[in-house]
PyMOL Python script that loads the backbone (N, CA, C, O; Angstrom):
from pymol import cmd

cmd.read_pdbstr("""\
ATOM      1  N   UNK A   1      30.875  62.639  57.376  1.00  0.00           N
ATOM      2  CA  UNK A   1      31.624  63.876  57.356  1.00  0.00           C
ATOM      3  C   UNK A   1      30.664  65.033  57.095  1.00  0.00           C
ATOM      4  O   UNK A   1      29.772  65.076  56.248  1.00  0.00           O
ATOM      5  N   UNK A   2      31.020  65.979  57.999  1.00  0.00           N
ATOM      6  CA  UNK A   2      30.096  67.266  57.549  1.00  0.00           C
ATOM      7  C   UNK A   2      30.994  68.572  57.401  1.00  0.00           C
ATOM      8  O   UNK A   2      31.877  69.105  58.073  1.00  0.00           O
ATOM      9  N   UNK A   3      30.378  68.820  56.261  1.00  0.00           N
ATOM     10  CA  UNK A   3      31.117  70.056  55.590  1.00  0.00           C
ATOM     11  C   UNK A   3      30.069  71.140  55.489  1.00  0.00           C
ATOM     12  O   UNK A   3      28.920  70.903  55.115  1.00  0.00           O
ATOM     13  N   UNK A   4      30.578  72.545  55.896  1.00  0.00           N
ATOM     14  CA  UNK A   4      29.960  73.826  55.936  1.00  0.00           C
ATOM     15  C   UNK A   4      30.779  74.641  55.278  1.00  0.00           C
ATOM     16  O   UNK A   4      31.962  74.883  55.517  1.00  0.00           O
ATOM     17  N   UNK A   5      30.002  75.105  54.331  1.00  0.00           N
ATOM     18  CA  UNK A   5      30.812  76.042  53.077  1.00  0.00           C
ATOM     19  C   UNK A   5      30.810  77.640  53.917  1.00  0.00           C
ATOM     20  O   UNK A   5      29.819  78.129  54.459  1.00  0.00           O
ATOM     21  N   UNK A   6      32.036  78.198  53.856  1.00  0.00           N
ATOM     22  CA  UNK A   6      32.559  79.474  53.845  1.00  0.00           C
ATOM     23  C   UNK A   6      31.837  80.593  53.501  1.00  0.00           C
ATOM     24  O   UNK A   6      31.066  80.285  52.592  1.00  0.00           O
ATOM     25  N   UNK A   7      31.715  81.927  53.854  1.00  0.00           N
ATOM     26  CA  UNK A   7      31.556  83.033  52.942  1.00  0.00           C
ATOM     27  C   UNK A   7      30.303  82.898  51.601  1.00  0.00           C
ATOM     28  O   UNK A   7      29.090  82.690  51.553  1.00  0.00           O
ATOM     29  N   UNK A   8      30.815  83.015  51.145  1.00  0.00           N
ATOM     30  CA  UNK A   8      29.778  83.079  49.551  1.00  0.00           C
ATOM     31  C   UNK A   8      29.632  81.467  48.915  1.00  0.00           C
ATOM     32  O   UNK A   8      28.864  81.245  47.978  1.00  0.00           O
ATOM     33  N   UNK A   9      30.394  80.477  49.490  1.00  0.00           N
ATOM     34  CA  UNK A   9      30.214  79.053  48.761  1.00  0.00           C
ATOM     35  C   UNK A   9      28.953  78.515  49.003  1.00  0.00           C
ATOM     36  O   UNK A   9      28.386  78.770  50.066  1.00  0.00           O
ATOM     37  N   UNK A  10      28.289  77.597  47.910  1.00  0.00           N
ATOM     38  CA  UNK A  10      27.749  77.051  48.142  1.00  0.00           C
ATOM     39  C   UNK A  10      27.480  75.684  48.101  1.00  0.00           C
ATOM     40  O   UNK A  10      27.398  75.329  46.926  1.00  0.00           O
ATOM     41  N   UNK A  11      27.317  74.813  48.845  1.00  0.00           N
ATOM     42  CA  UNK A  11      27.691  73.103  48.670  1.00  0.00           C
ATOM     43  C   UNK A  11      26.686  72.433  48.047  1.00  0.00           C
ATOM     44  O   UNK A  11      25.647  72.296  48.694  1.00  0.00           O
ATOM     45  N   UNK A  12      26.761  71.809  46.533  1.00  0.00           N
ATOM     46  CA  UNK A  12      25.483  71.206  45.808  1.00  0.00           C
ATOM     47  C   UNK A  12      26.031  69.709  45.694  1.00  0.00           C
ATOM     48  O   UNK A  12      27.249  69.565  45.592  1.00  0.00           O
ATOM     49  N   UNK A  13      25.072  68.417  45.707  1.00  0.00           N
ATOM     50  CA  UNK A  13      24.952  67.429  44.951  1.00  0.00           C
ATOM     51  C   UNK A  13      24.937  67.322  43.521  1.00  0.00           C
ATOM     52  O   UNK A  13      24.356  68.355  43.189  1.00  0.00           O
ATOM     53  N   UNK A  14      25.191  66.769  42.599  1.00  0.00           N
ATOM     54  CA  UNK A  14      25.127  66.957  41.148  1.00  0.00           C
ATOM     55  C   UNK A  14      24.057  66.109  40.859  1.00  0.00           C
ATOM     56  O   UNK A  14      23.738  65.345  41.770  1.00  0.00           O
ATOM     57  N   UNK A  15      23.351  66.047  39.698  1.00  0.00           N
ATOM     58  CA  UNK A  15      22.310  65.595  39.294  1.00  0.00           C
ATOM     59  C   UNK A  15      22.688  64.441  38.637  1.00  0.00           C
ATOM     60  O   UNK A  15      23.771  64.353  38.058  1.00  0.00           O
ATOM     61  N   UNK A  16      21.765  63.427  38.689  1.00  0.00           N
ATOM     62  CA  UNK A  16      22.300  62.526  37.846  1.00  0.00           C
ATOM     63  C   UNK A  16      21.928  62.399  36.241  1.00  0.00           C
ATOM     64  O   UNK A  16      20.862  62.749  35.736  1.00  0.00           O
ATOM     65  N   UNK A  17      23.252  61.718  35.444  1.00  0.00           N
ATOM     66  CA  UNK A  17      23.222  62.122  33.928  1.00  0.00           C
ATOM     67  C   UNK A  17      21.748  61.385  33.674  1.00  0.00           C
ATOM     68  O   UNK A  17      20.917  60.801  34.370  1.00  0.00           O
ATOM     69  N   UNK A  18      21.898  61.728  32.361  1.00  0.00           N
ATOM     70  CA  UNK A  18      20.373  60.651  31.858  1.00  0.00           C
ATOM     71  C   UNK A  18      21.255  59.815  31.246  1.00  0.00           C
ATOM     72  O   UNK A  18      22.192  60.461  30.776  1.00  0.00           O
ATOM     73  N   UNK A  19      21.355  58.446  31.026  1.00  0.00           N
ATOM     74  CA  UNK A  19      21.694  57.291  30.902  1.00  0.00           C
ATOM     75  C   UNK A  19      20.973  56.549  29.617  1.00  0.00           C
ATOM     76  O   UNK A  19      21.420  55.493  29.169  1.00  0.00           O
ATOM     77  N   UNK A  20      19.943  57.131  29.129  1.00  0.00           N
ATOM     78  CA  UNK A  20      19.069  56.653  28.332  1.00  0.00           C
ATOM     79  C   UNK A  20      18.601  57.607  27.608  1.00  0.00           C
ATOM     80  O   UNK A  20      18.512  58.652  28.251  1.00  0.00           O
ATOM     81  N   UNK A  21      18.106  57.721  26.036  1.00  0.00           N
ATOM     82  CA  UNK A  21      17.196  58.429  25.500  1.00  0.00           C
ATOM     83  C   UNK A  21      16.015  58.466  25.203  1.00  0.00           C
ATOM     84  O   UNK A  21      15.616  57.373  24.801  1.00  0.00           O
ATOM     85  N   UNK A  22      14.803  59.726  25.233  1.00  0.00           N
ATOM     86  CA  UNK A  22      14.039  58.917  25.406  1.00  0.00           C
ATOM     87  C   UNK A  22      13.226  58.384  24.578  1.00  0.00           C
ATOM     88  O   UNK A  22      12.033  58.140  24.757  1.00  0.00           O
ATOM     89  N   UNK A  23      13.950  58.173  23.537  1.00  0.00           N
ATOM     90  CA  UNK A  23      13.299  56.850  22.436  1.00  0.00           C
ATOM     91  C   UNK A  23      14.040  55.542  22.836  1.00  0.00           C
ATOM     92  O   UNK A  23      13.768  54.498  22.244  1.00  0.00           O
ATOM     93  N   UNK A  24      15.081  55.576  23.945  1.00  0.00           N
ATOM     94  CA  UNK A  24      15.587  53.942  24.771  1.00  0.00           C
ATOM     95  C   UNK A  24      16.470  53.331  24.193  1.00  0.00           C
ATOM     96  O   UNK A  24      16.615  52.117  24.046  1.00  0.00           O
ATOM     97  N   UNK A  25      17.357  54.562  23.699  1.00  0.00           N
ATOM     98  CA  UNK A  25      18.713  54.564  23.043  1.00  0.00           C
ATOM     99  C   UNK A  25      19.320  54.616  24.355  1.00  0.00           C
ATOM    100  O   UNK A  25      18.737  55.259  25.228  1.00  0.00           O
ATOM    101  N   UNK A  26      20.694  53.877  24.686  1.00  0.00           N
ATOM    102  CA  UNK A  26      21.456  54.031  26.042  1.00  0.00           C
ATOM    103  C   UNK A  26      22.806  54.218  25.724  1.00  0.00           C
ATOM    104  O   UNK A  26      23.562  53.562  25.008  1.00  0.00           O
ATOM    105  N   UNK A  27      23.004  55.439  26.521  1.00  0.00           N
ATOM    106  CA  UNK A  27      24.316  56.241  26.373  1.00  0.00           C
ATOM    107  C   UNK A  27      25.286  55.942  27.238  1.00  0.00           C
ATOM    108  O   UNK A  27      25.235  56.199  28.441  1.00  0.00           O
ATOM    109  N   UNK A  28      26.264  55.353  26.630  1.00  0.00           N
ATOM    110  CA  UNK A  28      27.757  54.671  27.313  1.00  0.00           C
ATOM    111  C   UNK A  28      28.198  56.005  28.350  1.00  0.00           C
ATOM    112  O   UNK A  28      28.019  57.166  27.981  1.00  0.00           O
ATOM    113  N   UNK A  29      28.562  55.796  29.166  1.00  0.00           N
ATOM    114  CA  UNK A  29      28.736  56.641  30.019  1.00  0.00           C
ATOM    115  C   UNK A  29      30.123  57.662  29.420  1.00  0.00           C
ATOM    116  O   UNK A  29      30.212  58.782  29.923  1.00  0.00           O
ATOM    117  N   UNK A  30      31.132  57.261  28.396  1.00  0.00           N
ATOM    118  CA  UNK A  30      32.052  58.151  27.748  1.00  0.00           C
ATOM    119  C   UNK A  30      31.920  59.200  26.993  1.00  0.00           C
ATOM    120  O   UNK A  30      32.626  60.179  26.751  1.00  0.00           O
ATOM    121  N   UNK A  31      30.377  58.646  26.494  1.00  0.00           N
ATOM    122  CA  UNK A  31      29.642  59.777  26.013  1.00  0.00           C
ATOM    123  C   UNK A  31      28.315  60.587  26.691  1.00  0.00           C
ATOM    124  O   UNK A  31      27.803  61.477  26.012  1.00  0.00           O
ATOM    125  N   UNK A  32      27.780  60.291  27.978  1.00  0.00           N
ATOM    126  CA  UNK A  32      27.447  61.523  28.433  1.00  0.00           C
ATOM    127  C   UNK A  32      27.742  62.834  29.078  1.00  0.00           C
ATOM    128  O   UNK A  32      28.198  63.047  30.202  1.00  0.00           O
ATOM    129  N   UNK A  33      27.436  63.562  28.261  1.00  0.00           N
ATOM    130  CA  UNK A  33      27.897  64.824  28.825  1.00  0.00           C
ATOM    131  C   UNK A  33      27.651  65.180  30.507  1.00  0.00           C
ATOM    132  O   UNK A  33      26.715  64.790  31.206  1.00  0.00           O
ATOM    133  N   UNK A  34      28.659  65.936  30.854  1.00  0.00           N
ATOM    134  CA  UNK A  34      28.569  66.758  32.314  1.00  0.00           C
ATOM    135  C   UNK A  34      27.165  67.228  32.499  1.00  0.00           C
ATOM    136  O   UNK A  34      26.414  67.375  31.535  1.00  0.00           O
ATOM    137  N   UNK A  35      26.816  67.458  33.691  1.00  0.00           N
ATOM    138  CA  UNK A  35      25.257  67.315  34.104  1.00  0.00           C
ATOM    139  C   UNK A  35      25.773  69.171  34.641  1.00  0.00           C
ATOM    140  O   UNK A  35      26.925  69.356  35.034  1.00  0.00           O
ATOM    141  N   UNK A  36      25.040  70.034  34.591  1.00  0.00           N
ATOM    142  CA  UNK A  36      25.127  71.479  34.821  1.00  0.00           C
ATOM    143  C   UNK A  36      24.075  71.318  35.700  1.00  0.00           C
ATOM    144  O   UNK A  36      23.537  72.424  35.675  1.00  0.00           O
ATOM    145  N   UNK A  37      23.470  70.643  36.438  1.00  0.00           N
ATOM    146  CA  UNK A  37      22.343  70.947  37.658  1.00  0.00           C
ATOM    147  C   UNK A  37      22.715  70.319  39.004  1.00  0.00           C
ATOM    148  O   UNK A  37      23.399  69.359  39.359  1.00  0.00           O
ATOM    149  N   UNK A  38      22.211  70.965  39.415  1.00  0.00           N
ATOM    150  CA  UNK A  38      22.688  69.929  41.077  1.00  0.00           C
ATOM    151  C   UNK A  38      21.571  70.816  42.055  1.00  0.00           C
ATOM    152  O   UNK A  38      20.962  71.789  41.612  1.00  0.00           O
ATOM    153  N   UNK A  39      21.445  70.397  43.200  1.00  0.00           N
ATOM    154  CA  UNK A  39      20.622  70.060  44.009  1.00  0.00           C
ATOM    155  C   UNK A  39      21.619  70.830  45.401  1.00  0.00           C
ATOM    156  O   UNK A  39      22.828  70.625  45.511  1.00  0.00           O
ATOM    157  N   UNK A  40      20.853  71.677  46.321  1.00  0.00           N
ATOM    158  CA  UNK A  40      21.992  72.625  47.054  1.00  0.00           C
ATOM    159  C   UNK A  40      21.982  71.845  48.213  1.00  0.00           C
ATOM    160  O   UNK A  40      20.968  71.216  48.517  1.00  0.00           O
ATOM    161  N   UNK A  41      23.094  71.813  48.959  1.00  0.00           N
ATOM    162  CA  UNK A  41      22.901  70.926  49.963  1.00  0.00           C
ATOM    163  C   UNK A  41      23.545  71.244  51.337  1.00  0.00           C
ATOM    164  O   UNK A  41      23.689  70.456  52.271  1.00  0.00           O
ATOM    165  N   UNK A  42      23.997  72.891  51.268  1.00  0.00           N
ATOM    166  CA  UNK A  42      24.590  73.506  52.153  1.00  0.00           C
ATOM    167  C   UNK A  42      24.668  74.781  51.487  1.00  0.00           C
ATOM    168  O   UNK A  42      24.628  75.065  50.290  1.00  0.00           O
ATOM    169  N   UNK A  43      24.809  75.598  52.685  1.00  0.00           N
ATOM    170  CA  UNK A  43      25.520  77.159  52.012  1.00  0.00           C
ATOM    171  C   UNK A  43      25.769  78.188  53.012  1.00  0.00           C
ATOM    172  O   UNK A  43      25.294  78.153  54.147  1.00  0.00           O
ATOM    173  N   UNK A  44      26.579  79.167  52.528  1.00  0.00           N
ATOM    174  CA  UNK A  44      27.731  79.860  53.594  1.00  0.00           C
ATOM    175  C   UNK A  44      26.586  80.982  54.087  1.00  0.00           C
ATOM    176  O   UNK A  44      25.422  81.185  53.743  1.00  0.00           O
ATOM    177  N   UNK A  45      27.439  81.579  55.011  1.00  0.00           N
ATOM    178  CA  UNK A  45      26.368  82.894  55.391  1.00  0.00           C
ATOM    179  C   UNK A  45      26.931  84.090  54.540  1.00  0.00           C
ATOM    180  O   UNK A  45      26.725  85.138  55.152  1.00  0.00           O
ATOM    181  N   UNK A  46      27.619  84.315  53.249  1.00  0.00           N
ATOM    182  CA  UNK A  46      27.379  85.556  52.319  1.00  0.00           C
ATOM    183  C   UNK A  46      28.236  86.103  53.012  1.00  0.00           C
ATOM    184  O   UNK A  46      28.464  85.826  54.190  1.00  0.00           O
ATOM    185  N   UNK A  47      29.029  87.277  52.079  1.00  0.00           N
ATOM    186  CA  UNK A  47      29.775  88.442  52.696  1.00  0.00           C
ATOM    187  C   UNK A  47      28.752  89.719  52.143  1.00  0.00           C
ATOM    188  O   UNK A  47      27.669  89.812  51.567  1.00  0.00           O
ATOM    189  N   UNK A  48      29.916  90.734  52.753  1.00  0.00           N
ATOM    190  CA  UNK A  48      28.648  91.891  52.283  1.00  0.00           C
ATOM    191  C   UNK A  48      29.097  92.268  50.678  1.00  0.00           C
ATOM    192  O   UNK A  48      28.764  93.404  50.342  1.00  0.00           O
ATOM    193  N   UNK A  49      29.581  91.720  49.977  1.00  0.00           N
ATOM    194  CA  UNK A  49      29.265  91.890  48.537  1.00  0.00           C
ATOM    195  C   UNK A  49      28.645  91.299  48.041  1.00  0.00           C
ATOM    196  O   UNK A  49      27.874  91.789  47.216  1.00  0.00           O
ATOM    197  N   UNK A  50      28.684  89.313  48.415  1.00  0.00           N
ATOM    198  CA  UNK A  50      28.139  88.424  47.677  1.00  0.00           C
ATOM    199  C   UNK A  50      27.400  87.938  48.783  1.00  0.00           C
ATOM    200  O   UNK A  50      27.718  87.490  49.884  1.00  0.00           O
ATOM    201  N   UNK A  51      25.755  88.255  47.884  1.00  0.00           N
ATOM    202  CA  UNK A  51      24.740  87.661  49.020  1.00  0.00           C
ATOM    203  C   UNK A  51      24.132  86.551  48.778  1.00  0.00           C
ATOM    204  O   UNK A  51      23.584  86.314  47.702  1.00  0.00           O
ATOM    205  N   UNK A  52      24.166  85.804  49.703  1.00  0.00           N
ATOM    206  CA  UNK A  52      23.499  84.138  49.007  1.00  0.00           C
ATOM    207  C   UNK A  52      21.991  83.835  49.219  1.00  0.00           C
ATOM    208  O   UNK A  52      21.275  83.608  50.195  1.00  0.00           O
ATOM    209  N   UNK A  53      21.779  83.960  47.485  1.00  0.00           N
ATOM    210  CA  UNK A  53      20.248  83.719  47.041  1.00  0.00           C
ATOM    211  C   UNK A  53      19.802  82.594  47.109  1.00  0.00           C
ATOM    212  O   UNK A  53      18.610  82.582  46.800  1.00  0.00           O
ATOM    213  N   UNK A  54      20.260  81.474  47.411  1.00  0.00           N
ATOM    214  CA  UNK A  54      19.621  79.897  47.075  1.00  0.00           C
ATOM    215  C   UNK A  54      19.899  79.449  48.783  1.00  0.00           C
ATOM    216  O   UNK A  54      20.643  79.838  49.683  1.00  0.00           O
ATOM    217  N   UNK A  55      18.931  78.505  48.631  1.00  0.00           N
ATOM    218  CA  UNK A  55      18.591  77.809  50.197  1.00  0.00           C
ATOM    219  C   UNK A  55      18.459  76.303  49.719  1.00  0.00           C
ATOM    220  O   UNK A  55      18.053  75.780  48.681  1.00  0.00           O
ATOM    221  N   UNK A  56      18.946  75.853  50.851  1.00  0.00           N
ATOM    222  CA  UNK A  56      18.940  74.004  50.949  1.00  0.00           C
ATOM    223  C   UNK A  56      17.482  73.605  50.493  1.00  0.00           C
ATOM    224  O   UNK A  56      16.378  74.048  50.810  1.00  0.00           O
ATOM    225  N   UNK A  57      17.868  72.648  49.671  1.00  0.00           N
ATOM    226  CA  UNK A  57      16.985  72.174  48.748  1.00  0.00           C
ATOM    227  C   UNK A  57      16.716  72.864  47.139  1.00  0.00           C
ATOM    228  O   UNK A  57      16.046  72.201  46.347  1.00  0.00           O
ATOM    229  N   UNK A  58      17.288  74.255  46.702  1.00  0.00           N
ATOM    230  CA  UNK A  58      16.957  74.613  45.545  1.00  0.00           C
ATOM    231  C   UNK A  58      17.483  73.461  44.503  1.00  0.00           C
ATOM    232  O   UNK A  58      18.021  72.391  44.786  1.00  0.00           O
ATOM    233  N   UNK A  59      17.192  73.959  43.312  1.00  0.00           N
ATOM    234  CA  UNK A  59      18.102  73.118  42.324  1.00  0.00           C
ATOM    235  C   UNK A  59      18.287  74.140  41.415  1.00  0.00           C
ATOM    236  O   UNK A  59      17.632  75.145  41.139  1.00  0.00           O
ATOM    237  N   UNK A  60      19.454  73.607  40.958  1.00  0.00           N
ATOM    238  CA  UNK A  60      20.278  75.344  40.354  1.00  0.00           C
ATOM    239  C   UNK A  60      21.071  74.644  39.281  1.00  0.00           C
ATOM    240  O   UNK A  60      21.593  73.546  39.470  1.00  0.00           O
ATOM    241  N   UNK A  61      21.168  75.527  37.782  1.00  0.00           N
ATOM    242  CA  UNK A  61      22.510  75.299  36.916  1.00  0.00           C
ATOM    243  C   UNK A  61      23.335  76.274  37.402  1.00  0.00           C
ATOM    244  O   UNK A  61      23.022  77.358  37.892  1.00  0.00           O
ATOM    245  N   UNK A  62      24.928  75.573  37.142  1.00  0.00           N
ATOM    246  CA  UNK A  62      25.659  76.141  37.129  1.00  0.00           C
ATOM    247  C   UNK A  62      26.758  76.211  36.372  1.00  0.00           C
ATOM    248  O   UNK A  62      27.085  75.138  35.865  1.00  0.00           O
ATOM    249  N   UNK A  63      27.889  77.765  35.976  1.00  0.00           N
ATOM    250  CA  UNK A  63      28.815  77.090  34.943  1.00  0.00           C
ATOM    251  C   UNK A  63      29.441  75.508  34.629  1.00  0.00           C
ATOM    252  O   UNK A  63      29.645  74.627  35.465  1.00  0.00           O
ATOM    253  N   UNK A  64      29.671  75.452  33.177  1.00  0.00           N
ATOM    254  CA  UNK A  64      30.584  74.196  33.376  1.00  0.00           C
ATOM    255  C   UNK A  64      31.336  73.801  34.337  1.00  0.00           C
ATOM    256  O   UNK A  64      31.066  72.982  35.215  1.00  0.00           O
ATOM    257  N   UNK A  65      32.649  74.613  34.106  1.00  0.00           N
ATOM    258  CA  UNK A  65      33.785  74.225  34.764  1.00  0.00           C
ATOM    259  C   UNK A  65      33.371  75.325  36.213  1.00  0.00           C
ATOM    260  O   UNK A  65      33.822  76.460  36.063  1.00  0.00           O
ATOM    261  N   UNK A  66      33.096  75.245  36.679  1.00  0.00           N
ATOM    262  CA  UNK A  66      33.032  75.881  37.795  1.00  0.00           C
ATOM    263  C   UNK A  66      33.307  74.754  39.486  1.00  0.00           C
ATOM    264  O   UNK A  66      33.181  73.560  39.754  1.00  0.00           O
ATOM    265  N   UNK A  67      33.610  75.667  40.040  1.00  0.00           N
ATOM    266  CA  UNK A  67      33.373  74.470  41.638  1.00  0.00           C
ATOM    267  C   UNK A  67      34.716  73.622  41.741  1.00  0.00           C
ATOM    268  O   UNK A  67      35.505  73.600  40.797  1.00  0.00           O
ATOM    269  N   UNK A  68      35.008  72.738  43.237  1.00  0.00           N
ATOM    270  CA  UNK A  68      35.708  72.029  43.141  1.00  0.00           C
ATOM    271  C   UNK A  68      34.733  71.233  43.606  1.00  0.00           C
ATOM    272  O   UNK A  68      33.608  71.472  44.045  1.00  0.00           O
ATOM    273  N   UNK A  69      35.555  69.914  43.383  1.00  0.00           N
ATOM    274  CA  UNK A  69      34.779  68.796  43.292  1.00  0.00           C
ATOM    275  C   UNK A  69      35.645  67.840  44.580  1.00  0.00           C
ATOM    276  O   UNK A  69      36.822  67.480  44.625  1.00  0.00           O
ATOM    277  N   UNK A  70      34.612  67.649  45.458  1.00  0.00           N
ATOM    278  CA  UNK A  70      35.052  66.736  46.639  1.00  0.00           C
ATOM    279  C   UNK A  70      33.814  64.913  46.905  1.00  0.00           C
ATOM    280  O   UNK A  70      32.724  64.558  46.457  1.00  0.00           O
ATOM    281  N   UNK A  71      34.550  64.471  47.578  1.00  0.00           N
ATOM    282  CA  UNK A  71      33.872  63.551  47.844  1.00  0.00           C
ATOM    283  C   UNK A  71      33.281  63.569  49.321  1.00  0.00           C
ATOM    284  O   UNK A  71      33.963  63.866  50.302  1.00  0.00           O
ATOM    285  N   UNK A  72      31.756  63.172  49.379  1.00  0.00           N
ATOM    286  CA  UNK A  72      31.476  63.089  50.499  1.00  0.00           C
ATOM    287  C   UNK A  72      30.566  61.533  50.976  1.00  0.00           C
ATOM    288  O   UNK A  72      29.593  61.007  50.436  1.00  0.00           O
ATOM    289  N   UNK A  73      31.334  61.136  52.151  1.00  0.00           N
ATOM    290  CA  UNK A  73      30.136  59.794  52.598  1.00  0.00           C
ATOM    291  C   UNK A  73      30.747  58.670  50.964  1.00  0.00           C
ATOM    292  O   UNK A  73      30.227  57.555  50.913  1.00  0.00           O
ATOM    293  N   UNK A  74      31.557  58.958  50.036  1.00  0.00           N
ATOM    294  CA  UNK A  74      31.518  58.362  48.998  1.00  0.00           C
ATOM    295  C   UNK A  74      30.854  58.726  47.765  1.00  0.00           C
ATOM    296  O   UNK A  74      30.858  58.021  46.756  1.00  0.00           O
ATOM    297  N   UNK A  75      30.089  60.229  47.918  1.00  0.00           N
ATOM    298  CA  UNK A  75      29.249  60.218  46.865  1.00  0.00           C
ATOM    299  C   UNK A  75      30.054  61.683  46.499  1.00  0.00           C
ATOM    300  O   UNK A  75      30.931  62.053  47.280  1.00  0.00           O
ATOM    301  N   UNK A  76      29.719  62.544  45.237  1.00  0.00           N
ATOM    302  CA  UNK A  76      30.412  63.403  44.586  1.00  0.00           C
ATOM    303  C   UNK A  76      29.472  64.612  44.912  1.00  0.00           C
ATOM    304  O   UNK A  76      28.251  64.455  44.892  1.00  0.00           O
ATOM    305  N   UNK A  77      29.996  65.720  45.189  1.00  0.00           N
ATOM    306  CA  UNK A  77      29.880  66.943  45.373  1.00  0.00           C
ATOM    307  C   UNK A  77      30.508  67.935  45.150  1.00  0.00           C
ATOM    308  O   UNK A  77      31.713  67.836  45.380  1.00  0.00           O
ATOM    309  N   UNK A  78      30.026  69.211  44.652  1.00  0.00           N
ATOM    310  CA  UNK A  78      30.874  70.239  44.305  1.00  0.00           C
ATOM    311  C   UNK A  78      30.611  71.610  44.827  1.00  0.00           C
ATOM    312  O   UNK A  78      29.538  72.182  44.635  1.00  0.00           O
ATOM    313  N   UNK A  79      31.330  71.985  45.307  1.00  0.00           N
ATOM    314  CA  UNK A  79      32.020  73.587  46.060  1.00  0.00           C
ATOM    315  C   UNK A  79      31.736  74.054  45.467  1.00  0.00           C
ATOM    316  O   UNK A  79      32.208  73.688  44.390  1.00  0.00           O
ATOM    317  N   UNK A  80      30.704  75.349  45.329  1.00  0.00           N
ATOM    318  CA  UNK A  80      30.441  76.516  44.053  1.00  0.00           C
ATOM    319  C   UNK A  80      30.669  78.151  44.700  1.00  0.00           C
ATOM    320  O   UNK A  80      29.985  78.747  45.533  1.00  0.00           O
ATOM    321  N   UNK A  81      31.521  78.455  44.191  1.00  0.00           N
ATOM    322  CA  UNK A  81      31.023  80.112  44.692  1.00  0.00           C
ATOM    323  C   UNK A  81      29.568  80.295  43.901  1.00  0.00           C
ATOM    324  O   UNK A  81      29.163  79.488  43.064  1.00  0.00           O
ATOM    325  N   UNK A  82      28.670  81.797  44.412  1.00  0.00           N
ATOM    326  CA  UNK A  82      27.556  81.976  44.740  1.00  0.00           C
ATOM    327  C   UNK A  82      27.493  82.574  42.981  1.00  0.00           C
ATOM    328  O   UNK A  82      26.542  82.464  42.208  1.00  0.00           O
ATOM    329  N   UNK A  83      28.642  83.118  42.759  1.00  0.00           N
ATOM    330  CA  UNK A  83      28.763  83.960  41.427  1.00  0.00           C
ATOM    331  C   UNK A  83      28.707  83.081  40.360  1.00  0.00           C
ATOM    332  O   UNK A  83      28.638  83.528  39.216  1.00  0.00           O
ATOM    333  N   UNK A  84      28.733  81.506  40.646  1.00  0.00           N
ATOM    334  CA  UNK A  84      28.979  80.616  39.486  1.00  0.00           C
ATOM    335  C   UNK A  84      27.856  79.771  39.483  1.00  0.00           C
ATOM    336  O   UNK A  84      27.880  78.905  38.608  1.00  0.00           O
ATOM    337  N   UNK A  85      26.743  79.794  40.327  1.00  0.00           N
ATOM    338  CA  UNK A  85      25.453  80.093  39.945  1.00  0.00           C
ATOM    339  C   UNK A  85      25.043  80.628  39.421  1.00  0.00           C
ATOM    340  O   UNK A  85      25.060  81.793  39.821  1.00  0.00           O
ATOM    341  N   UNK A  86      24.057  80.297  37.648  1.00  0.00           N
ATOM    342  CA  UNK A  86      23.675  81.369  36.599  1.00  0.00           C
ATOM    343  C   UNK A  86      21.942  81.087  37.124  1.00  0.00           C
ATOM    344  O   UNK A  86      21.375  82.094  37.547  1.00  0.00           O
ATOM    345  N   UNK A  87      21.151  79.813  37.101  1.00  0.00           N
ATOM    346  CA  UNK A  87      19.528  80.010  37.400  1.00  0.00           C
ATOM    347  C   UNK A  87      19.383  79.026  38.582  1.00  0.00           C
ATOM    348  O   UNK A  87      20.127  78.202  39.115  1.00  0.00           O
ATOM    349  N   UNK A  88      18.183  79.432  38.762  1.00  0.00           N
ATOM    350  CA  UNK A  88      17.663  78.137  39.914  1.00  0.00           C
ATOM    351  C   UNK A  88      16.427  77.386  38.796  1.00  0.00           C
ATOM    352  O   UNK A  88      15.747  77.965  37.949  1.00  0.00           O
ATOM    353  N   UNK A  89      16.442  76.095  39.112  1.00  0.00           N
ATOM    354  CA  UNK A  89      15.113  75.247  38.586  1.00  0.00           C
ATOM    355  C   UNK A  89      14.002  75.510  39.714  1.00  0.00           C
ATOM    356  O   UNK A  89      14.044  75.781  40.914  1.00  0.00           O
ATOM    357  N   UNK A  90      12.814  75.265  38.604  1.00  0.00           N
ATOM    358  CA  UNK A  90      11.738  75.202  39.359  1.00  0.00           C
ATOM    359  C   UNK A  90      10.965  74.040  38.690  1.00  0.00           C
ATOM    360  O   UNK A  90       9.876  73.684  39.138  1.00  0.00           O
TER     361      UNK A  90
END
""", "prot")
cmd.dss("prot")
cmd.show_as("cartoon", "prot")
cmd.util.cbc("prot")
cmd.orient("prot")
């Protein structure tokens, strides 16, 4: 399935949690927290208010609750407007 985000959206992969600490303590998955990074993996062509700063391949935090969350191919992805992007990783 291929999906092309709208306007100002942008389509990211989520990062995966860390699973382990790293003194090799391992964290039950009930207790790891939501992962705020993801990996961009599509994005709209911008309106003329909201212009889209990130390109396929950045890696970016973004709010918590932000995005909807779809499935793609089986794997998890989330819908972000451009505004609910706060940094990019480097």
């Amino acid at each position: 399935m291929t999906v092309k985000p709208l306007a100002d959206r942008v389509l990211v992969k989520n990062d995966k949690a860390e699973t382990k600490t790293s003194s090799g303590i391992i964290i039950p998955d009930a207790a790891q927290e939501k992962t705020q990074t993801a990996t961009v993996v599509a994005v709209g062509p911008g309106t003329e208010k909201e212009k889209i700063t990130v390109k396929v391949g950045d890696r970016i935090m973004y709010d918590k609750y932000a995005g909807t969350l779809i499935k793609i191919d089986g794997e998890d992805h989330l819908l972000l407007k451009m505004a609910d992007i706060i940094a990019t990783i480097e």
